[in-house]
C-alpha positions as CSV (number, residue, x, y, z in Angstrom):
1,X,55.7,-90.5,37.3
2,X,55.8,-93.9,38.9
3,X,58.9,-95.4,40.7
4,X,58.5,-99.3,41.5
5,X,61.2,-101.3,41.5
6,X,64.2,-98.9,40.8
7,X,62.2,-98.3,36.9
8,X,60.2,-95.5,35.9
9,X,56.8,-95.7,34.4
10,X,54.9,-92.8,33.0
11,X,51.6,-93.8,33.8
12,X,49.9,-97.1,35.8
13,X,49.1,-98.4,31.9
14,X,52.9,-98.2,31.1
15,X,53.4,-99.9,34.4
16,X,50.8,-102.8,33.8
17,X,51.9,-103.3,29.9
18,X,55.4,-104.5,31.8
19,X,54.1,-107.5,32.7
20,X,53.4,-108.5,29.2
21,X,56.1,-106.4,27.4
22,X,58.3,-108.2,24.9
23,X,57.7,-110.4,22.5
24,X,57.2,-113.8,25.0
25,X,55.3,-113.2,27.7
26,X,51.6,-112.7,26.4
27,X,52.4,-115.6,24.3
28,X,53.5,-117.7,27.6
29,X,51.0,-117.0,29.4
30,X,48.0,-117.5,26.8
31,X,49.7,-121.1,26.8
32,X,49.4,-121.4,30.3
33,X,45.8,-120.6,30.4
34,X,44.9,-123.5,29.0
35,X,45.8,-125.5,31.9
36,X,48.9,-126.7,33.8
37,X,51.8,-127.5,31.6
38,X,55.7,-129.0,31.4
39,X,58.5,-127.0,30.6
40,X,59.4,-128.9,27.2
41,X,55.3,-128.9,26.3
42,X,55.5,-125.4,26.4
43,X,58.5,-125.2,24.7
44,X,57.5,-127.7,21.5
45,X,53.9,-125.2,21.6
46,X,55.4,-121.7,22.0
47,X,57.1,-121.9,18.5
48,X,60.2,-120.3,17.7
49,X,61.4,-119.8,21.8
50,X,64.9,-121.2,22.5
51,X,65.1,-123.3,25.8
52,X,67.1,-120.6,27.7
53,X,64.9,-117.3,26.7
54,X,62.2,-119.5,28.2
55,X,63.3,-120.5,31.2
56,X,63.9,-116.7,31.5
57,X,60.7,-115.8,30.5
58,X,59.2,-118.5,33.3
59,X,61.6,-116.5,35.8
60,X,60.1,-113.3,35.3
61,X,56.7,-113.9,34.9
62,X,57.2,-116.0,38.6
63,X,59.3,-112.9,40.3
64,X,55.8,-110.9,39.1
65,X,53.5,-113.2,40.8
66,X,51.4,-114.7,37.2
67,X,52.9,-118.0,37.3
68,X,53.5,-120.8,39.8
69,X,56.0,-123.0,39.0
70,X,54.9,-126.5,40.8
71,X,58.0,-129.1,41.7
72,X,56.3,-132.6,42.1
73,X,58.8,-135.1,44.4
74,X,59.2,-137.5,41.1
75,X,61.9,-139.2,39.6
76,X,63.0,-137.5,37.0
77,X,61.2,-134.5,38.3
78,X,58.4,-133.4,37.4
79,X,57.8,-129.7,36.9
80,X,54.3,-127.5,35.9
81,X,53.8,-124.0,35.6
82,X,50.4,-123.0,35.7
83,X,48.6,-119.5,36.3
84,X,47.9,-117.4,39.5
85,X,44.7,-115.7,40.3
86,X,46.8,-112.7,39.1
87,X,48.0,-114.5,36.0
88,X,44.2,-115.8,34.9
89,X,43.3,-111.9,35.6
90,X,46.0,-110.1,33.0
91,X,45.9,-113.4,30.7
92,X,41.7,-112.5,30.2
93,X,42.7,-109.3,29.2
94,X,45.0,-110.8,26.6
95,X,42.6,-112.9,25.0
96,X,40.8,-109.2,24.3
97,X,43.0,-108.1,22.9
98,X,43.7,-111.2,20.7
99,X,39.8,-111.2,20.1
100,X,39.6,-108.2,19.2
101,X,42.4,-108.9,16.4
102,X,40.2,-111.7,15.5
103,X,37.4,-109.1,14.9
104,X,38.8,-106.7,12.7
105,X,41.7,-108.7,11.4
106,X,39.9,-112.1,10.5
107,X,42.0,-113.4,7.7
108,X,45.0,-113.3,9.3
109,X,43.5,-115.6,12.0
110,X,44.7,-118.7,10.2
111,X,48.4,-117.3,9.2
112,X,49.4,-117.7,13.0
113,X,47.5,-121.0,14.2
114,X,48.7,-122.8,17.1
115,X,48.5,-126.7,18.1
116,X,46.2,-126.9,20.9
């Protein structure tokens, strides 16, 4: 048993699937790996996410070190969130997995298209 964080996790898998658990994150971060990108971009391309679930999503995924939320001294203020070297690392592993769906799942590949 793993203690980290006053949770429990069964095994270091359970305890690396919490970065990405939930129905948001993966999602996110696939977005952000793309490139740099605004708060209301994301929004408009991660379909179906209401403003405040994302800004909580943003909040987590920052306390766990994948993103990097970048303030530029602009008015209004500009905002980015891109992807740390962590971030890049556990967002390749989520294009696999997508892949891999891709692979044995082809026709549903066009049922859940996103703009680029």
């Amino acid at each position: 048993m793993i203690d980290y964080n006053n949770k429990k996790y069964i095994c270091l898998l359970d305890f690396g699937v919490e970065f990405i658990r939930g129905k948001w994150k993966a999602v996110i971060l696939c977005h952000l790996y793309k490139g740099p990108i605004r708060f209301l971009e994301l929004q408009r391309t991660v379909k179906g996410i209401s403003q405040k679930v994302l800004n909580d999503k943003l909040k987590e995924l920052e306390q766990d070190g994948l993103i990097i939320k970048n303030i530029y001294a602009e008015i209004p203020p500009k905002v980015e969130y891109s992807l740390t070297d962590k971030g890049k690392d556990i967002t390749r592993i989520i294009k696999e997995i997508e892949d891999w769906s891709i692979q044995y799942y082809p026709d549903l590949k066009d049922s859940c298209k996103q703009p680029d």
